[in-house]
C-alpha positions in Angstrom: -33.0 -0.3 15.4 -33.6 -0.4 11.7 -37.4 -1.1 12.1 -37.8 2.1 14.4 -35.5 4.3 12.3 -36.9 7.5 10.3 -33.8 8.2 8.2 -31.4 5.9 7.3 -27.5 7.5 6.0 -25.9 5.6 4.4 -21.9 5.6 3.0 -23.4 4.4 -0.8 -20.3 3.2 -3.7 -21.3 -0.5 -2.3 -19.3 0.1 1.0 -22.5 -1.9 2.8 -23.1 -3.8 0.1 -21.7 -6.9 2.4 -24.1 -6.1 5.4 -26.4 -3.6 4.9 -29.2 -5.0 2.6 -30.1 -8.4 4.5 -30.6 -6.1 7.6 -33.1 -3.7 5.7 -34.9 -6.6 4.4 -35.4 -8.0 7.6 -36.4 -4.6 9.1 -39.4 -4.2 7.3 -39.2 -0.7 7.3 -40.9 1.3 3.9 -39.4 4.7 5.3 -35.8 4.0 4.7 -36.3 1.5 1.8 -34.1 2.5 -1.6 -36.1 5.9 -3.1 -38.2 7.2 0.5 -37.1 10.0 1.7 -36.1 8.1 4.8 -33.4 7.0 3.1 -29.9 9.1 2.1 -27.2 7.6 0.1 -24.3 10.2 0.7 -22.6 9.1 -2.4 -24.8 10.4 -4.8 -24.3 13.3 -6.6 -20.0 12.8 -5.7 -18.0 12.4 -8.5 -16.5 9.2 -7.7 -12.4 8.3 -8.8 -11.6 5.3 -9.5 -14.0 3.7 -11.2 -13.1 0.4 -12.8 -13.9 0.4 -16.6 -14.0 -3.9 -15.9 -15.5 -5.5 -13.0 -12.9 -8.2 -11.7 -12.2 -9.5 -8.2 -9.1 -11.1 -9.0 -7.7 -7.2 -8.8 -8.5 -7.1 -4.9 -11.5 -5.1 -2.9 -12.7 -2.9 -5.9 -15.6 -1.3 -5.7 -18.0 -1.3 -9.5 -19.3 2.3 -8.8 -15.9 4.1 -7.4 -13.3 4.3 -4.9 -15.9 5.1 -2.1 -13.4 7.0 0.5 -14.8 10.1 -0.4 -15.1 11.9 2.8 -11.8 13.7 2.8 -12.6 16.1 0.2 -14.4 18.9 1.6 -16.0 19.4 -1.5 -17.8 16.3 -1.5 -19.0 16.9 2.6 -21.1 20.2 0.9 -22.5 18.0 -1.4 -23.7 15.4 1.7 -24.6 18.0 3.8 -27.1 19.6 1.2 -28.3 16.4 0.4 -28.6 15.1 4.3 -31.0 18.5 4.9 -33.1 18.3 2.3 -33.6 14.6 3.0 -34.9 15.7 6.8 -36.9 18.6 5.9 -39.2 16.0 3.4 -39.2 13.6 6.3 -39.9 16.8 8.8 -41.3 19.6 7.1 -42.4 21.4 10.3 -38.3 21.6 11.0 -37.3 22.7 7.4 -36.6 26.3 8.0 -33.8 25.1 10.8 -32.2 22.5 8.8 -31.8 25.4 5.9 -30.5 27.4 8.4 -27.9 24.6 10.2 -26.6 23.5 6.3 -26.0 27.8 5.8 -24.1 27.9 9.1 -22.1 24.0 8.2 -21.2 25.7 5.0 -20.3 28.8 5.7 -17.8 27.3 8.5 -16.5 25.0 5.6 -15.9 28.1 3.4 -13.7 28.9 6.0 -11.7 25.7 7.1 -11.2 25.6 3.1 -9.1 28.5 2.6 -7.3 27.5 6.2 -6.4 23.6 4.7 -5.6 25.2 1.5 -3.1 27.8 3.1 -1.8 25.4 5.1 -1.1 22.7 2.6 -0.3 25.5 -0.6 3.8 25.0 0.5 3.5 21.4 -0.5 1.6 20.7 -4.0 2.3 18.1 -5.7 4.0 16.8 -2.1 4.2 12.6 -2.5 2.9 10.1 -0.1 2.3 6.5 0.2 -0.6 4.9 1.6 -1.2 1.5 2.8 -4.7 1.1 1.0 -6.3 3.4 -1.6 -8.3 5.4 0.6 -6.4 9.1 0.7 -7.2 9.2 -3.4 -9.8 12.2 -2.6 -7.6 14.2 -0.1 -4.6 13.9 -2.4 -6.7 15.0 -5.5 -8.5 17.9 -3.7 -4.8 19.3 -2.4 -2.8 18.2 -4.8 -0.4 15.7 -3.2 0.4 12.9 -5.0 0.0 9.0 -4.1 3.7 7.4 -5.4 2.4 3.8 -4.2 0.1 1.7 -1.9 1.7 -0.9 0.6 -1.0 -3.3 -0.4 -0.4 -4.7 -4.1 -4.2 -4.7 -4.5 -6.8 -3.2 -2.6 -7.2 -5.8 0.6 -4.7 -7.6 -0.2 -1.9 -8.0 2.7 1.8 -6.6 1.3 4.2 -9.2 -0.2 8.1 -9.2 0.5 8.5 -8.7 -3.3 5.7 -5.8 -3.0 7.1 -3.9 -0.3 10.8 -4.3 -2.2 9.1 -2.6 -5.1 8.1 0.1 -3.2 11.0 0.9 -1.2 12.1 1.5 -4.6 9.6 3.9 -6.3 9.8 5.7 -2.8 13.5 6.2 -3.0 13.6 7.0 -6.9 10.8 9.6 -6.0 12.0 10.7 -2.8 8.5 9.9 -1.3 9.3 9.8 2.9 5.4 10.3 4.3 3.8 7.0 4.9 -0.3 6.6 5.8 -1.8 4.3 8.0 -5.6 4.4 9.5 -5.6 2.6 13.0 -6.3 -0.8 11.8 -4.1 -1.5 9.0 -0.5 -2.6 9.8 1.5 -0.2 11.2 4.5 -2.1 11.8 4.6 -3.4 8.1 4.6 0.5 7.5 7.3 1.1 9.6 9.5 -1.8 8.1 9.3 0.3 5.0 9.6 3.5 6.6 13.0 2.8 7.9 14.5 1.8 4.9 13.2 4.5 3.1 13.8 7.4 5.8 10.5 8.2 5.7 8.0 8.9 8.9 4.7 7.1 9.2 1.5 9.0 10.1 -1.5 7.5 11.8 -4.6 9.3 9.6 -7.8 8.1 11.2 -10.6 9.1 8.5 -13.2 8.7 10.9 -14.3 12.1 13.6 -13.7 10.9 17.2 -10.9 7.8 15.9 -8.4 9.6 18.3 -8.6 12.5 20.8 -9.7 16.1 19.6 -11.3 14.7 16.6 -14.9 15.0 18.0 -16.2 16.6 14.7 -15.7 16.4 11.1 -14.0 19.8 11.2 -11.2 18.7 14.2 -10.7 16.0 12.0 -9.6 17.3 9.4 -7.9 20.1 11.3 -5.6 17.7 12.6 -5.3 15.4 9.4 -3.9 18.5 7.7 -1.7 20.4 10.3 -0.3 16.6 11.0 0.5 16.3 7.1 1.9 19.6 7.1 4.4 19.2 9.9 5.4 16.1 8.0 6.2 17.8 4.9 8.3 21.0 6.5 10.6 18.3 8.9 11.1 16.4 5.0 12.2 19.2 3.5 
């Protein structure tokens, strides 16, 4: 599929560094190597959080350029987008004029679900969640929530008793009741903590079509913010 491919998108911060280079090397394909236009790395131009100042694995799954669960801030979605069309219309000119035009309507209807996500979340700044890995950093920056603790001690690294008595703690001195979990991280080690902290656990999919009505970037985020919404009014 690589050999045949014309534009290759890739996440970038070293999310693929694990996978993704063997299988270009063995594609043999100059259109999506590192530089063609072939070839987008939506992480450039982001401003990445999170970036280590020292390189060391004994402090879990770090990633040397950045926390690279960037999606969630809209911001950073304009910034792909722009880059995304102007990566097509130098691999197909004749089709530049439309992909101008599809990145004015994509932002225009992001201008929009903006000031709705903003309105919607605006009751609860500074609202506090916990997470089970870092990867709500860029939603909680960009809405102003704030992250009180992660279930994992270290990013990858599965939750100790002595971890999770820690932060049943900081949740209860901070009176943080809104746990995160995407679909494959343990729910029921969430849950363990949620009920000694009386706090409700929310499944947050980050990825458009992880559970129904979330087809598109847009429903996704539509439900990721109405959902953490409704959690924050039944806390309060």
């Amino acid at each position: 599929t690589l050999n045949r491919a014309d534009v290759l998108i890739e996440g970038g911060a070293e999310l693929e560094l694990g996978w993704l280079p063997p299988l270009l090397e063995s594609s043999r394909n100059a259109k999506i190597a590192a530089g063609a236009p072939g070839r987008i790395v939506a992480s450039h131009g982001v401003r990445m959080l999170e970036t280590p100042l020292t390189f060391d694995r004994s402090n879990g799954d770090v990633h040397s350029l950045g926390n690279p669960h960037f999606m969630l801030d809209p911001v950073n979605v304009r910034i792909i987008a722009a880059q995304i069309a102007e990566h097509l219309a130098q691999v197909d000119p004749a089709s530049a004029a439309l992909y101008k035009a599809n990145l004015a309507t994509f932002g225009a209807k992001l201008d929009v679900k903006m000031a709705e996500w903003r309105t919607q979340l605006e009751p609860y700044r500074g609202a506090k969640i916990v997470t089970y890995h870092k990867d709500f950093v860029y939603l909680a920056e960009r809405f102003d929530l704030r992250v009180v603790e992660t279930l994992e001690p270290k990013p990858g690294i599965s939750p100790s008793p002595a971890h999770l008595a820690k932060v049943i703690g900081a949740m209860r001195a901070a009176s943080a009741r809104v746990i995160l979990v995407q679909p494959y991280q343990n729910r029921r080690t969430a849950e363990t903590v949620a009920r000694q902290t009386d706090a409700v656990v929310l499944d947050m999919p980050q990825q458009p079509g992880a559970r129904p009505n979330t087809d598109t970037y847009f429903d996704l985020m539509d439900n990721m913010v109405a959902t953490l919404a409704a959690a924050f009014r039944g806390q309060q």
